[in-house]
LOKE-431254 format. One record per residue: x, y, z of N, C-alpha, C, O in turn. Coordinates in steps of 0.1 Angstrom, whole numbers. Example, Ala and Ser with C-alpha at 12.3 -4.5 7.8 and 13.67 -1.06 7.14 Angstrom:
BEGIN
NODE  n_c1  n_c2  n_c3 ca_c1 ca_c2 ca_c3  c_c1  c_c2  c_c3  o_c1  o_c2  o_c3
NODE   132   -57    78   123   -45    78   132   -33    78   142   -33    85
NODE   128   -22    71   137   -11    71   129     0    79   134    11    80
end
This chain:
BEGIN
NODE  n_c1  n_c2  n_c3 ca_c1 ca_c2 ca_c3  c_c1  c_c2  c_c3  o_c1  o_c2  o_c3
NODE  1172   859   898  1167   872   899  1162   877   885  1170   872   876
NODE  1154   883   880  1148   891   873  1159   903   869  1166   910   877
NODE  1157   902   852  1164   907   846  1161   925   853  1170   932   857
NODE  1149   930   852  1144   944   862  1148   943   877  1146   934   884
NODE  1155   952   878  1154   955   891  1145   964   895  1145   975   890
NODE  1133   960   906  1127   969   910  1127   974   926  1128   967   936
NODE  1125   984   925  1128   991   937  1114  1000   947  1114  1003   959
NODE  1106  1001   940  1094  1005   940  1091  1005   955  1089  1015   961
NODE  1091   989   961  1082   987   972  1087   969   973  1088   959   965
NODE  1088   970   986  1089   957   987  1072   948   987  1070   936   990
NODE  1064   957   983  1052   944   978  1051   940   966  1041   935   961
NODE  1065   943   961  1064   937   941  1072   923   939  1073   916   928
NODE  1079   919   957  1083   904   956  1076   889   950  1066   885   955
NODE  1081   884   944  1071   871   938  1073   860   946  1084   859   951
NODE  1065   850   949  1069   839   959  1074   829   951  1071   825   940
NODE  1085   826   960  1099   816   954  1096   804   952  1087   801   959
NODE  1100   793   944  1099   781   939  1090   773   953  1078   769   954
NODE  1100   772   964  1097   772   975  1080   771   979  1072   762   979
NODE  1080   784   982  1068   788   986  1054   786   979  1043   787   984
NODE  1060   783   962  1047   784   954  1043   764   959  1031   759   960
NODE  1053   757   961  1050   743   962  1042   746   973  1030   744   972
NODE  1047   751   984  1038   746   999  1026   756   994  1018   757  1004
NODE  1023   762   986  1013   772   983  1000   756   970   988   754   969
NODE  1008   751   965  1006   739   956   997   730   967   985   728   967
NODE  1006   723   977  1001   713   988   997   716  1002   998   710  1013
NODE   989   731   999   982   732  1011   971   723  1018   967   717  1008
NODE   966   719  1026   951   712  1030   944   724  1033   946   734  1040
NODE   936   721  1025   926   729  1023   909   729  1028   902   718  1027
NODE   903   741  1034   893   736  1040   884   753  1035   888   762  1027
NODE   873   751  1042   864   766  1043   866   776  1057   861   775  1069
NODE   873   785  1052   876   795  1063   864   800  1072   865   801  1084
NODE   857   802  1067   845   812  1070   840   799  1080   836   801  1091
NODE   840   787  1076   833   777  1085   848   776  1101   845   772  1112
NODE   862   780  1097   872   776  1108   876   764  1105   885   759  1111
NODE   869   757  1093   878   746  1090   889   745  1081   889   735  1074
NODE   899   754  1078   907   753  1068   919   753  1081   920   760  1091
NODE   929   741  1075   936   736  1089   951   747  1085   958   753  1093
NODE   953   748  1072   963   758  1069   962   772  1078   969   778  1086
NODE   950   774  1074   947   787  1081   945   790  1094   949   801  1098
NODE   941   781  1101   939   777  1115   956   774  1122   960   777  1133
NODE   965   768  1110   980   767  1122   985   777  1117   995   778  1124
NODE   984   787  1108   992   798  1106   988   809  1116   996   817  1119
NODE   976   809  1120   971   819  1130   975   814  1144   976   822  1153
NODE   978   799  1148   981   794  1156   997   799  1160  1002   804  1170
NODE  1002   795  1147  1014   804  1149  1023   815  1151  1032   818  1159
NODE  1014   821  1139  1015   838  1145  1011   842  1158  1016   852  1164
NODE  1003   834  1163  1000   842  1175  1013   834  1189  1016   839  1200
NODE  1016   822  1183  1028   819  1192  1039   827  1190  1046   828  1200
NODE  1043   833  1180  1056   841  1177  1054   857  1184  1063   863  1189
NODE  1039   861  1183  1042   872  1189  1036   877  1201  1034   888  1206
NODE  1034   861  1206  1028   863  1216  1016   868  1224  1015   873  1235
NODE  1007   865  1215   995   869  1218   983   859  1222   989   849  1227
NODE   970   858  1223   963   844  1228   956   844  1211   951   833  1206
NODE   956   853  1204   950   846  1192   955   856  1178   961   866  1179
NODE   949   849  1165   953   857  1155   944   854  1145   936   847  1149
NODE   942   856  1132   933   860  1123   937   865  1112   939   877  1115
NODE   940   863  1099   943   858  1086   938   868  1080   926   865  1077
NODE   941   880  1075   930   890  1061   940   890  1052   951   885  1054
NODE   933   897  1038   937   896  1032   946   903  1022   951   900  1011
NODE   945   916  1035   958   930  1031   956   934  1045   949   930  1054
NODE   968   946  1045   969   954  1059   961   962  1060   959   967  1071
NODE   951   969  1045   948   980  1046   928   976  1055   920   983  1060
NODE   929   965  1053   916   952  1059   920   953  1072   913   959  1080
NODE   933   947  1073   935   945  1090   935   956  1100   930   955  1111
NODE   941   965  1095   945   977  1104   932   985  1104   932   992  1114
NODE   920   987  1095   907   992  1091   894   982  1104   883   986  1109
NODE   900   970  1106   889   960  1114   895   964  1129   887   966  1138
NODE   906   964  1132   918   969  1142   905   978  1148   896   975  1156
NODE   909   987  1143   903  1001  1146   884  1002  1148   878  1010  1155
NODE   880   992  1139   865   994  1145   864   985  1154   856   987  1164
NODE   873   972  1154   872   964  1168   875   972  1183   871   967  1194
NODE   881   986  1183   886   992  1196   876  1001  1198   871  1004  1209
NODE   872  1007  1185   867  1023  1184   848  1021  1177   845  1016  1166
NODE   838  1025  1188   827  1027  1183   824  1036  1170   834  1042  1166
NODE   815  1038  1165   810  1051  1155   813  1065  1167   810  1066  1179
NODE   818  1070  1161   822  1087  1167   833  1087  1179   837  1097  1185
NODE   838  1074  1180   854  1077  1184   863  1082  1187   857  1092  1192
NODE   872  1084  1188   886  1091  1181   900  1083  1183   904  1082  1195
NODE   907  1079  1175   919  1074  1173   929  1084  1173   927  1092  1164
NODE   942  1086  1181   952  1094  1176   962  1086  1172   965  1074  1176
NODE   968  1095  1163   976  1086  1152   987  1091  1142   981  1101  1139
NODE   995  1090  1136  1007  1097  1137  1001  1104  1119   993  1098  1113
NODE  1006  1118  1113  1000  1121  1097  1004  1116  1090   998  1115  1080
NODE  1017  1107  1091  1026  1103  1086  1021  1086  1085  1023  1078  1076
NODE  1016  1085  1093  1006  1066  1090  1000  1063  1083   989  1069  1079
NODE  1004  1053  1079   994  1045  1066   977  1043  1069   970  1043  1059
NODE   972  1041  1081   956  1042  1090   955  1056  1086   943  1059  1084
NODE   963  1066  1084   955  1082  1084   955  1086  1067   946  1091  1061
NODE   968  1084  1063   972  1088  1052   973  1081  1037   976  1086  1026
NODE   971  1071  1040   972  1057  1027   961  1050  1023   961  1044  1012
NODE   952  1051  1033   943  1039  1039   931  1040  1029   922  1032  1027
NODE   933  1056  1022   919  1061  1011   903  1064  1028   891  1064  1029
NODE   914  1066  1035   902  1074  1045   891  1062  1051   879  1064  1055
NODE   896  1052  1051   883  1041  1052   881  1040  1069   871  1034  1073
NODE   891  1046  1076   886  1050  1097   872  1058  1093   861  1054  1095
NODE   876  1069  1087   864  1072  1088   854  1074  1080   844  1081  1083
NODE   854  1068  1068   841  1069  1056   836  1051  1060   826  1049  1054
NODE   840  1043  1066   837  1032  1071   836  1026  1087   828  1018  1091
NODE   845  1031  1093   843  1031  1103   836  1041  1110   833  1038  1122
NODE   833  1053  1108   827  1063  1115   836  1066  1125   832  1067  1137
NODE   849  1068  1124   862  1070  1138   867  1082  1133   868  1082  1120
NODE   871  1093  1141   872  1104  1141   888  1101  1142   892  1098  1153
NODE   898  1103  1129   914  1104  1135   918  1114  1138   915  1124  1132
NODE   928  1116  1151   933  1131  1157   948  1130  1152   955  1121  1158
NODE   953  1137  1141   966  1134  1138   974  1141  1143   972  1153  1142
NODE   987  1135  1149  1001  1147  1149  1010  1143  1142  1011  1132  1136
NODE  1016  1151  1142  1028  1153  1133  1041  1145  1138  1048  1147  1148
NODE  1043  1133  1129  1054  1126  1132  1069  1131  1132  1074  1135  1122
NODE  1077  1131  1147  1088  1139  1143  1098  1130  1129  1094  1122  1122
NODE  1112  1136  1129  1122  1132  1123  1123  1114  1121  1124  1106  1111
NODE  1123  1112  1136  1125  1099  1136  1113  1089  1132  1115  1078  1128
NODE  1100  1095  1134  1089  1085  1130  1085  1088  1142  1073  1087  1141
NODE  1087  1091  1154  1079  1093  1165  1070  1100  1169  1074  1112  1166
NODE  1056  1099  1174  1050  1110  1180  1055  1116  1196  1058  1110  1206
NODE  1053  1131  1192  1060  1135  1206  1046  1134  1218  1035  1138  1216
NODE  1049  1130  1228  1041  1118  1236  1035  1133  1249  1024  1133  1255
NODE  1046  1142  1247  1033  1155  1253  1023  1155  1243  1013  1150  1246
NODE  1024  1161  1232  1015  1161  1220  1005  1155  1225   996  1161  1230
NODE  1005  1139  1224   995  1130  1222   989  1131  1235   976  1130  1235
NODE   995  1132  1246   989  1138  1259   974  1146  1258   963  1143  1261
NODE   981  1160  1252   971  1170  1252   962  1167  1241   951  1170  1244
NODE   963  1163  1230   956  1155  1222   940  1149  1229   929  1151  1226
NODE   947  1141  1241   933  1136  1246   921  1142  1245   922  1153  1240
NODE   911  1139  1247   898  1148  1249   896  1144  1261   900  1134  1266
NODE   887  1156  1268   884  1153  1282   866  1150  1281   859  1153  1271
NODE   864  1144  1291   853  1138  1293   839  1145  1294   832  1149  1304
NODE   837  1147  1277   826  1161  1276   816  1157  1264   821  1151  1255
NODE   806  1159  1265   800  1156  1256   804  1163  1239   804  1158  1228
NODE   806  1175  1245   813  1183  1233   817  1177  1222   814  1177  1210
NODE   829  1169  1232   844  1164  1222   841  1147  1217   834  1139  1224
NODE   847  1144  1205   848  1127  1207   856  1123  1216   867  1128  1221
NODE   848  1108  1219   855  1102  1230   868  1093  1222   866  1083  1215
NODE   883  1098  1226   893  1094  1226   898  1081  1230   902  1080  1242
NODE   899  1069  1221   895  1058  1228   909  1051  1227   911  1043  1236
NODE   920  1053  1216   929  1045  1209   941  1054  1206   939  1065  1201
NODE   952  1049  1207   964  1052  1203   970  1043  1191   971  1031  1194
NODE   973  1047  1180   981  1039  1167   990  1042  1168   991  1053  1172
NODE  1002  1035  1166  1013  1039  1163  1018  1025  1148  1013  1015  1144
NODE  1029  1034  1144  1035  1026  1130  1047  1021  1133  1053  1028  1141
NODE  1053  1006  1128  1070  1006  1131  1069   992  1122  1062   982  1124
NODE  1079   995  1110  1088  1009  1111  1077  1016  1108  1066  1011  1110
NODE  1080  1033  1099  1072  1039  1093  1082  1043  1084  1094  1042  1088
NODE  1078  1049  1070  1088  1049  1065  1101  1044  1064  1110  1048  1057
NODE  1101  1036  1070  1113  1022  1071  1122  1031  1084  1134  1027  1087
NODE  1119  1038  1089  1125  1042  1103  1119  1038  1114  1107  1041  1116
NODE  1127  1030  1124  1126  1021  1133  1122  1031  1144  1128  1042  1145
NODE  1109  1026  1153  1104  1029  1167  1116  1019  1175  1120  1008  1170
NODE  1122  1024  1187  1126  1017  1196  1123  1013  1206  1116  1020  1212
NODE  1124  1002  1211  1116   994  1222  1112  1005  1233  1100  1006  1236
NODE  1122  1013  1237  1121  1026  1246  1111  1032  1248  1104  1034  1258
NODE  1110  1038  1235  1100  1048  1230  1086  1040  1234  1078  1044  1243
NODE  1083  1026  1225  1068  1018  1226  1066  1018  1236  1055  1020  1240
NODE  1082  1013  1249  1069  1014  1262  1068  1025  1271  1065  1025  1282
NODE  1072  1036  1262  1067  1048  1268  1055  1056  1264  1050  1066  1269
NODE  1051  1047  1254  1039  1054  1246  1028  1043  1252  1020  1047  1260
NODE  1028  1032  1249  1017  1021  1255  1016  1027  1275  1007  1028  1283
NODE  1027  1028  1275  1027  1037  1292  1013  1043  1296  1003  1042  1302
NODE  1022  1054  1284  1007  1067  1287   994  1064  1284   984  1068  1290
NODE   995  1056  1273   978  1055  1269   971  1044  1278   959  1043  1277
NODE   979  1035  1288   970  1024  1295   967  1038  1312   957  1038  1319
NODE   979  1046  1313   975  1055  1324   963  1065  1317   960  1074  1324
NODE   958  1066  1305   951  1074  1304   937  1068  1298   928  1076  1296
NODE   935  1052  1297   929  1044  1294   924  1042  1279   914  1039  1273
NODE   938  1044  1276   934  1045  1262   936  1027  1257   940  1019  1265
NODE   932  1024  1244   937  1011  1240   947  1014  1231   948  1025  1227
NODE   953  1004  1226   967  1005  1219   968   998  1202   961   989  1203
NODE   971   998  1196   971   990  1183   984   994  1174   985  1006  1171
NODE   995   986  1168  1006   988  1164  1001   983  1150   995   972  1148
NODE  1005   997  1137  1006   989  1127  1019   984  1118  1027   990  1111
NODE  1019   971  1124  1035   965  1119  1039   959  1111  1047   949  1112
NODE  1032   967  1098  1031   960  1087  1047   955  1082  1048   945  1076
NODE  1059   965  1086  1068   959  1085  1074   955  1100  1086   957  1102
NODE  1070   951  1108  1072   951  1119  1085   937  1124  1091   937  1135
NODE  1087   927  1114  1103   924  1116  1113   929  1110  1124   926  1113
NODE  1110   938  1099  1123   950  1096  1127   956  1108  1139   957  1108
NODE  1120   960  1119  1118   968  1127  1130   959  1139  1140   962  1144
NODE  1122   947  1139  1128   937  1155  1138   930  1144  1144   921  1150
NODE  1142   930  1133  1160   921  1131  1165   936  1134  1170   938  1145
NODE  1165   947  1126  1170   956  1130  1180   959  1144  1192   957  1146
NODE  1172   962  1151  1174   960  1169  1177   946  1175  1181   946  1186
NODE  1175   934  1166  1179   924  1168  1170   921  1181  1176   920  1192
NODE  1160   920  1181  1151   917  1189  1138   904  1182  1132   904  1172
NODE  1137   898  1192  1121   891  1192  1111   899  1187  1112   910  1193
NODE  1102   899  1181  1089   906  1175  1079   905  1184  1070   913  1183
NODE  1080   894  1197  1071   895  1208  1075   904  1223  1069   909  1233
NODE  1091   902  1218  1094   916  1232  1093   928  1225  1094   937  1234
NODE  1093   934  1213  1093   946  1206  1078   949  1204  1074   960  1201
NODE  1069   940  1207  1056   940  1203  1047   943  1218  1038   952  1219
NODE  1054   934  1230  1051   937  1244  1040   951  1247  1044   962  1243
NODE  1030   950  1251  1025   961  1256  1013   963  1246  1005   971  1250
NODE  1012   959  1234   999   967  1223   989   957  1227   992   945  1228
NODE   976   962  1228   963   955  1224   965   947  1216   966   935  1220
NODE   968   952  1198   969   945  1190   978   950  1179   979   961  1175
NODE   984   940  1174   992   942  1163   994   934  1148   997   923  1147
NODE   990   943  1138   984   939  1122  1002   940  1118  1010   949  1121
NODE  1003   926  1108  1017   920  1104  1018   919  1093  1021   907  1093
NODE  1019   923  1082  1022   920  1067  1029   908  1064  1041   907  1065
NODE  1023   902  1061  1032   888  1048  1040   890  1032  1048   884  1025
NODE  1032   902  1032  1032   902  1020  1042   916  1013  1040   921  1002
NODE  1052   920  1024  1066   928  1019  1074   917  1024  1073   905  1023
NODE  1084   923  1031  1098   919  1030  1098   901  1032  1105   893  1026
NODE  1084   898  1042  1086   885  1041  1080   876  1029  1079   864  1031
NODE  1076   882  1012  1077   878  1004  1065   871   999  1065   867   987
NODE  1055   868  1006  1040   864  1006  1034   870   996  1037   882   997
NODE  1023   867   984  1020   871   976  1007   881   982  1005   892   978
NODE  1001   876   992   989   886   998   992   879  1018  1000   873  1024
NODE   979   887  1018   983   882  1035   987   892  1047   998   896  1048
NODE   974   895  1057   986   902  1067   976   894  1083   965   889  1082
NODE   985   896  1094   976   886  1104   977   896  1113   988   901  1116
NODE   966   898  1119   956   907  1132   962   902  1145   954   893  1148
NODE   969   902  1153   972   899  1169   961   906  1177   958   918  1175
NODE   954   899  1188   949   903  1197   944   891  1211   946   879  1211
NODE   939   898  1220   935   888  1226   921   882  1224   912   889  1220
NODE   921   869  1228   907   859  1219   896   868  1219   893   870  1207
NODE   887   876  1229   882   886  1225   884   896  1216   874   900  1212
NODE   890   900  1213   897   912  1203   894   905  1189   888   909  1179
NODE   899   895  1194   901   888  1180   882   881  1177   882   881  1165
NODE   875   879  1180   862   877  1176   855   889  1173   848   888  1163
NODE   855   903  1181   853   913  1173   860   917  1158   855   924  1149
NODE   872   911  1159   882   917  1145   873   911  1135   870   917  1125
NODE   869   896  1138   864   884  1128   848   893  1122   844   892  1110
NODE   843   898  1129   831   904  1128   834   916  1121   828   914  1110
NODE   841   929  1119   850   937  1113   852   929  1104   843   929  1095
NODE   863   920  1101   861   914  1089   852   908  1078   855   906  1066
NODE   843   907  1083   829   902  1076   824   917  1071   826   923  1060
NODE   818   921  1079   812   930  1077   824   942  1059   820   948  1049
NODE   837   939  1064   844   943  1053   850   938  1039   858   943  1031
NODE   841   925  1040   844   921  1030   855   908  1026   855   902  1016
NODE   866   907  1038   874   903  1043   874   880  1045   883   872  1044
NODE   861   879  1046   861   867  1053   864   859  1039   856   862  1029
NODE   875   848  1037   873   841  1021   874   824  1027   876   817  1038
NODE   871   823  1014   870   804  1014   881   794  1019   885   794  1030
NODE   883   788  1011   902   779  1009   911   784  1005   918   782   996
NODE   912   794  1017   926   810  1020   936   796  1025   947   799  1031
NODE   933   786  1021   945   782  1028   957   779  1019   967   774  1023
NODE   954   782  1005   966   788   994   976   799   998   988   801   996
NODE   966   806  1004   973   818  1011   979   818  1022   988   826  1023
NODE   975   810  1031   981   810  1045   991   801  1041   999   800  1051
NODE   997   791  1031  1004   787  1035  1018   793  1027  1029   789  1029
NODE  1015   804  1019  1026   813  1019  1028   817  1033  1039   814  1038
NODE  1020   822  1041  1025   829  1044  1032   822  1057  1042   826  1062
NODE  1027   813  1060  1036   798  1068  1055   798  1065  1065   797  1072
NODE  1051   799  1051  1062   795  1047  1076   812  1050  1088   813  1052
NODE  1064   819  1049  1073   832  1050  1075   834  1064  1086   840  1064
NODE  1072   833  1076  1076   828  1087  1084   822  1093  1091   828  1101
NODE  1086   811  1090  1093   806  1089  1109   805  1080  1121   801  1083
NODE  1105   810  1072  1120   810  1061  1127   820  1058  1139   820  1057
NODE  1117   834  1057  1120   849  1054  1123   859  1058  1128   868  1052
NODE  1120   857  1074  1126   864  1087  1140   869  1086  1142   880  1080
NODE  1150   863  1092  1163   865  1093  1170   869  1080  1181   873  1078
NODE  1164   868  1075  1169   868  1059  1166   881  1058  1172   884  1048
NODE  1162   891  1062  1157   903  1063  1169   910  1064  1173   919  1056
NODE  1174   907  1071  1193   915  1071  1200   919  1059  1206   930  1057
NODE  1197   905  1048  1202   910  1038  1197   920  1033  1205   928  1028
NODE  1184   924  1031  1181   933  1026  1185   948  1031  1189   958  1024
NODE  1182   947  1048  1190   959  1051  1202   966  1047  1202   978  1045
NODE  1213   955  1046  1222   954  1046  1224   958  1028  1234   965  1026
NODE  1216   955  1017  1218   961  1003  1209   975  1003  1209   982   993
NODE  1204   977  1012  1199   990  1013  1214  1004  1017  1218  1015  1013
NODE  1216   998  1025  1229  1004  1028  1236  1007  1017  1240  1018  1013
NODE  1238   996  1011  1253   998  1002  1245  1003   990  1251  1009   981
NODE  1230  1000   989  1226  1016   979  1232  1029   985  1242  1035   981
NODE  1224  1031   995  1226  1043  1003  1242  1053  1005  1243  1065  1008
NODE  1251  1044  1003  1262  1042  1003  1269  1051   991  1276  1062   991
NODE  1263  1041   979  1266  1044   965  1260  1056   959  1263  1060   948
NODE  1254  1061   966  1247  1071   964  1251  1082   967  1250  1092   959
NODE  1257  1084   978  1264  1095   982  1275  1091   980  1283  1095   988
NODE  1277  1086   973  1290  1089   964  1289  1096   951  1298  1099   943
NODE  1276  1098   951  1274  1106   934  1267  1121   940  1260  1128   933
NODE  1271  1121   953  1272  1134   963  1251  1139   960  1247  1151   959
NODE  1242  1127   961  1232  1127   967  1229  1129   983  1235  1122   992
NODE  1219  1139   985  1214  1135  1000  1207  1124   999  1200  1120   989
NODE  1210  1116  1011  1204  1101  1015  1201  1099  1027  1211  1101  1034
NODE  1189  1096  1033  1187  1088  1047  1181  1075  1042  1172  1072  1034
NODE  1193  1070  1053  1190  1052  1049  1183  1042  1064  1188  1041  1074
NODE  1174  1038  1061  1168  1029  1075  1154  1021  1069  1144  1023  1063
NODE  1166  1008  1078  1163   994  1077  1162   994  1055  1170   999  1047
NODE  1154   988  1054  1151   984  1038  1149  1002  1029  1151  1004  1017
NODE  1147  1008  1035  1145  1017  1026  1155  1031  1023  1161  1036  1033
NODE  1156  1038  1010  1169  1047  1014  1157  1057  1005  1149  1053   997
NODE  1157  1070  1010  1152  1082  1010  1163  1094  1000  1173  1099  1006
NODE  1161  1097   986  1169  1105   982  1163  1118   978  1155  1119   968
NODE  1167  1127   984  1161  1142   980  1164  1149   968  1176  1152   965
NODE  1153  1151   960  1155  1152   948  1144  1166   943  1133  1169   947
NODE  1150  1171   933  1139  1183   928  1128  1178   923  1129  1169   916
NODE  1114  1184   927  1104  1172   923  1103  1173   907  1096  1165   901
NODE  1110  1186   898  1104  1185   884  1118  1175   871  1120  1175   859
NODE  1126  1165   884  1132  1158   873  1130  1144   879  1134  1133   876
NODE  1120  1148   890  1117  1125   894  1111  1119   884  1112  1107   883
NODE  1101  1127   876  1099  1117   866  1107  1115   854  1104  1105   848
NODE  1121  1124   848  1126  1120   838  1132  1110   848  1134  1099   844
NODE  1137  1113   860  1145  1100   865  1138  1089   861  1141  1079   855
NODE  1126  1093   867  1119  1074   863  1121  1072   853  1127  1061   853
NODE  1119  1077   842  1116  1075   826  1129  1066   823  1129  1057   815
NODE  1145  1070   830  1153  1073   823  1158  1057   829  1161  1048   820
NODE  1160  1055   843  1154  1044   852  1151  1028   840  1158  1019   835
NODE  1138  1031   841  1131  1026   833  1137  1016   822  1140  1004   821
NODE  1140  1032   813  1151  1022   801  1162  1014   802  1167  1008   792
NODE  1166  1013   814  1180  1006   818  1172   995   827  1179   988   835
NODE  1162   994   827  1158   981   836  1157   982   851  1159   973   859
NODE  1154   995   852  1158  1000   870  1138  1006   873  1132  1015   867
NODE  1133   999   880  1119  1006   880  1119  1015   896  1119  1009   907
NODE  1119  1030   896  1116  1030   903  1101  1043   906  1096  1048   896
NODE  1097  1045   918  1083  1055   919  1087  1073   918  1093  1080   926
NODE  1082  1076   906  1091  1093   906  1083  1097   920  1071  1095   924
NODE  1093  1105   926  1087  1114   944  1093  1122   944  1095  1127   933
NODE  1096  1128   952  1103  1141   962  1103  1141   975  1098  1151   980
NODE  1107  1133   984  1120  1124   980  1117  1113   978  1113  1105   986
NODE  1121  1109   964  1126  1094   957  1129  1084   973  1138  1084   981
NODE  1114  1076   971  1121  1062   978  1121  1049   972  1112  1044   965
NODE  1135  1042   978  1139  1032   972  1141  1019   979  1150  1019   987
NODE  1133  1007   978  1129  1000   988  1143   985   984  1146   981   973
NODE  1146   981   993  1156   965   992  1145   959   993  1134   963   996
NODE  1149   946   988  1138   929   994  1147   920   986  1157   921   980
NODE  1137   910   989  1141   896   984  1144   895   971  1152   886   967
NODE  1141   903   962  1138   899   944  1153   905   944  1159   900   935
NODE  1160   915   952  1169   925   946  1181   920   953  1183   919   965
NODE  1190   916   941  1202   912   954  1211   920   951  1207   930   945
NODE  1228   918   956  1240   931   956  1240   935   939  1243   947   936
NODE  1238   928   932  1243   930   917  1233   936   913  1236   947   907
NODE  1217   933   915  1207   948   912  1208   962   919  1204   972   914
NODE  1215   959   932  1220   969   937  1228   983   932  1224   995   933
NODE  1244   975   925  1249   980   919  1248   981   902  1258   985   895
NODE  1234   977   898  1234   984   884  1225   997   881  1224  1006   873
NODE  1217   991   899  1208  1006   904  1219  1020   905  1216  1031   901
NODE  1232  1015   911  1237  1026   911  1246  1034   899  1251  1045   899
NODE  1247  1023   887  1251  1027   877  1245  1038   869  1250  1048   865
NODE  1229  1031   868  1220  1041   861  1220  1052   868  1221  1062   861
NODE  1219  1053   880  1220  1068   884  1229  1073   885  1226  1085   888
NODE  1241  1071   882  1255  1078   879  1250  1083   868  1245  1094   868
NODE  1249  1072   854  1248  1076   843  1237  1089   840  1240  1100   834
NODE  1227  1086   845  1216  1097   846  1222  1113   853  1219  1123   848
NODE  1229  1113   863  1235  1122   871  1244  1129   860  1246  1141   860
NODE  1249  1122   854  1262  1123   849  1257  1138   834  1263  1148   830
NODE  1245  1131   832  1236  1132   816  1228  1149   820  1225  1158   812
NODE  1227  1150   837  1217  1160   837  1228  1174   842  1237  1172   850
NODE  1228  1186   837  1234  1198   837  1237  1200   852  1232  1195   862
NODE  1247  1208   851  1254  1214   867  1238  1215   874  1229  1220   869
NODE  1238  1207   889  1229  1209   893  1219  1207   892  1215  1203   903
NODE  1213  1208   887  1196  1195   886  1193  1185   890  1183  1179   887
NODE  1206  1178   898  1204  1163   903  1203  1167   913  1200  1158   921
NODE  1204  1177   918  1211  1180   931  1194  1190   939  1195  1195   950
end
């Protein structure tokens, strides 16, 4: 482990000894031609794990989930989709300064869910007026708070009775299924299509892969292109991300599981905390998150000043970064006047 503990974001993991070799002795071909065989069994794969007829290789989520959405949704569209989603709120707006897709956002409750009357009335009705409402997004997790199987097929429910299409962005989406201790293809059951990140918790340096069916997925490839997306001998890349599939999955627990015992440590220095899956949420005054950072910092603790401070587990951070994370913030807590931590 690295003398820093960082906390930032589980996309600041570096790929392990491991991974950098099979990333060393990939076979290598030209993607854009379909002959790079790395790239071709890693999509082969993915799409056996989550069950889908095919899959497709980009080169971030904010690519995949952006081609997602023009593969479902014409120019003047409309997607609904939670405010709280990375497609509405992260994404630098590219649904619609690139796709020409009109997003209808609601308000994600407590738990990360949209409330499914909401999205109901949300629809548009069949008018020239209004955009045509074509697609339902949803996130899981989202902010590291788990959708439950329940919930998904109550939402994929409504939008196939309302003929909408479906697309899950699951960028952490095995945080989501070890969590629940579920398969990623029965938690997945029911979406059009679902965009996967490699490149958090399962430790992949870039990388996220597109689920759809073989049609879906030939419009996605064309979305791709068109975005810039399509690369050469990615099969350096795919075979991280092979390797993270394979090896990084279950291993995911641990990280939960040091998220906790942050979460834990924390309210013991009588912080508010919500903790779920990898990430713990600390409510904090927004005009001392940046001395926190600053202060952070000096002790080898990196984390993002917010309101509320979030603090992500992964692979790079094990129990002993854990607990020096929670030292510095005693010590910091300790340093700041009655109340100001608080």
């Amino acid at each position: 482990m690295s003398d820093v503990v960082d906390l930032r974001s589980d996309t600041v993991t570096r790929p392990s000894a491991a991974m950098r070799k099979a990333m060393l002795e990939a076979e290598l071909g030209d993607d854009v031609f379909g002959d790079d065989p790395t790239v071709n069994r890693l999509q082969e794969r993915a799409a056996e794990i989550f069950g889908f007829e095919a899959a497709l290789l980009f080169p971030s989520g904010t690519q995949s989930n952006l081609a997602a959405l023009m593969s479902h949704c014409q120019r003047g569209d409309e997607v609904i989709l939670g405010a709280e989603s990375h497609s509405y709120r992260y994404e630098a707006g590219g649904l619609a300064v690139l796709g020409s897709i009109q997003p209808q956002a609601i308000a994600n409750r407590p738990d990360g869910t949209l409330e499914l009357g909401e999205v109901e009335a949300a629809i548009k009705p069949d008018d020239p007026h209004f955009a045509r409402t074509r697609l339902l997004a949803l996130e899981n997790t989202i902010t590291g708070r788990v959708l439950p199987r329940t919930y998904l097929e109550q939402a994929v429910g409504l939008a196939k009775r309302k003929g909408l299409s479906t697309h899950l962005d699951g960028a952490r989406i095995f945080n989501a299924a070890v969590a629940q201790d579920m398969k990623v293809n029965d938690l997945c059951a029911g979406f059009d299509s679902v965009s996967s990140c490699l490149s958090k918790g399962l430790g992949a340096p870039a990388g996220t892969v597109l689920l759809g069916s073989t049609d879906f997925i030939q419009r996605a490839r064309r979305a791709r292109k068109i975005l810039g997306g399509a690369m050469r001998q990615a099969g350096v890349i795919a075979a991280a991300g092979l390797y993270a599939l394979e090896n990084n999955v279950e291993r995911l627990r641990i990280d939960h599981e040091n998220a906790g015992r942050l979460a834990r440590g924390l309210r013991e220095l009588k912080l508010e905390v919500q903790h779920h899956s990898n990430m713990v949420m600390v409510r904090m005054p927004p005009e001392i998150a940046g001395e926190l950072a600053g202060y952070m910092r000096s002790k080898g603790i990196l984390v993002l000043p917010g309101a509320p401070l979030r603090l992500v587990a992964h692979l790079d951070v094990d129990a002993r970064g854990i607990d020096r994370a929670l030292a510095a913030f005693g010590a910091f807590i300790s340093s700041c006047p009655a109340g100001r931590s608080r």
